[in-house]
N, C-alpha and C positions, 0 to 999 in steps of 0.2 A: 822072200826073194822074188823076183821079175822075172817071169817066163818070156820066150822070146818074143813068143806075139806081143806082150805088152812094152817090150823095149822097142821092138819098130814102130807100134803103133806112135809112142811117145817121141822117136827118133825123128818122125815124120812132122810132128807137129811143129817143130823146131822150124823156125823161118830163117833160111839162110838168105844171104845174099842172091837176087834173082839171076845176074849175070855170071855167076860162077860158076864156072868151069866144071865139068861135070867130074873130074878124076880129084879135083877141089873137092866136091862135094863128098864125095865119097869117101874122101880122107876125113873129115869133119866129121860123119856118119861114124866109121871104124873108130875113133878117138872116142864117141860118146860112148858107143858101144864098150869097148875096154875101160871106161870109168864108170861106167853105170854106177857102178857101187855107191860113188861118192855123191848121187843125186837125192835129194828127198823130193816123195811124187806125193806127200799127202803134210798138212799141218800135224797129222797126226804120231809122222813119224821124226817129225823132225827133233820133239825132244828126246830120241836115241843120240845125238849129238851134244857135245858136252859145250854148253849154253851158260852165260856170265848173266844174271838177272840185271838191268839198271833201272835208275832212277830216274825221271828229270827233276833237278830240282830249279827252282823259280831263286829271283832273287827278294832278301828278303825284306817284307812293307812294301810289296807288290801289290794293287790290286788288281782281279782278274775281272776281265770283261767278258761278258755272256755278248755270245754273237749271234743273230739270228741264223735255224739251221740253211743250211743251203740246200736249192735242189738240183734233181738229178734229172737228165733226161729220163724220159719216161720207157725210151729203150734199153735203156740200163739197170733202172732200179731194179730188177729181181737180180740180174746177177751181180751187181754190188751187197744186195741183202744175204744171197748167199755168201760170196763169200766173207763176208762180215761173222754171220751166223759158224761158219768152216773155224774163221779164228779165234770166236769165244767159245766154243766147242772145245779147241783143242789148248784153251791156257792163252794164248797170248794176248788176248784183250781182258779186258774188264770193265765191268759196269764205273762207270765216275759218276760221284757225289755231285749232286745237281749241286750251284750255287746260288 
């Protein structure tokens, strides 16, 4: 569970609307506040929630084309690699079979 410090810290991060009205705001704040529960703050936790697996599937006598990789600004790549890293970590990705 979330101690309080870490709900406001998270509360705060949340980008609301700049021009809203401050009694706005704060209403928006209390509502997150009262559902916290229903938030997941890590990939880790998210499979405590009950989660349908799928598939894509292709259609079939498809062939698939290998694309060159794309790049990334160079101010980006570490935190794209994290969190890439966050979600094979936690199950939701997986390595694919080169072709």
């Amino acid at each position: 569970m979330l101690i309080e410090r870490e709900i406001v810290e998270w509360v705060n991060k949340i980008q609301l609307e700049p021009n809203l009205h401050p009694k706005e705001k704060r209403q928006y704040e209390d509502l997150l506040h009262k559902y916290i529960h229903l938030f997941v703050f890590s990939y880790k936790n998210f499979f405590k929630i009950t989660m349908e697996q799928h598939k894509i599937e292709s259609f079939p006598n498809v062939k698939l084309v290998k694309t060159k990789q794309g790049r990334w600004n160079p101010k980006y790549t570490t935190m794209v690699k994290e969190e890439l890293d966050e979600l094979f970590e936690a199950g939701f990705l997986k390595p694919m079979e080169t072709i």
